[in-house]
C-alpha positions in Angstrom: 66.7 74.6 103.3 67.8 71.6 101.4 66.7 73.4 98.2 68.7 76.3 99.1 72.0 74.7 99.7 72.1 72.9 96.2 71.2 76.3 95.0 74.5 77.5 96.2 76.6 74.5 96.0 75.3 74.5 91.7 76.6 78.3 91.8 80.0 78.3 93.6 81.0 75.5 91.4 80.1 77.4 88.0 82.1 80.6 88.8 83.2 80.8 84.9 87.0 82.3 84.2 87.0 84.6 87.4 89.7 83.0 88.8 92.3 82.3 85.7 91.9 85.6 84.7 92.8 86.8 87.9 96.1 84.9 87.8 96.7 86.2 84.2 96.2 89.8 85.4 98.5 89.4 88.2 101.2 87.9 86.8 100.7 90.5 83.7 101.1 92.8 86.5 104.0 91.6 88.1 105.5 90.5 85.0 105.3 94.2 83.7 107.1 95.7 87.1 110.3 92.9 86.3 110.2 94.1 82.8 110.2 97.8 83.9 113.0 97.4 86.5 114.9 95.4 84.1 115.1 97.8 81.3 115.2 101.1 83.6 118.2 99.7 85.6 120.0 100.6 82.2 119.8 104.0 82.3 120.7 104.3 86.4 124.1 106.3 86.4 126.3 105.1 89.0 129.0 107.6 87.8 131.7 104.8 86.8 130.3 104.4 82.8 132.8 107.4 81.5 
């Protein structure tokens, strides 16, 4: 058992890049739907640019 739990305890602490490039994909993610909102909001036509 005691064998076991170093086992684990050696391999949750060695997870590699898993978790930064989760944070870089989401904020690629949400930085992409700002981006998107921000240029489309441009072409919205509220019918008061003549």
């Amino acid at each position: 058992m005691p064998h076991t739990v170093a086992l684990l305890a050696a391999a949750s602490e060695d997870q590699g890049p898993g978790n930064t490039l989760r944070i870089v994909l989401l904020a690629s993610l949400v930085g992409a739907v700002l981006l998107g909102w921000f240029l489309l909001r441009g072409y919205r036509n509220d019918d008061n640019n003549d």
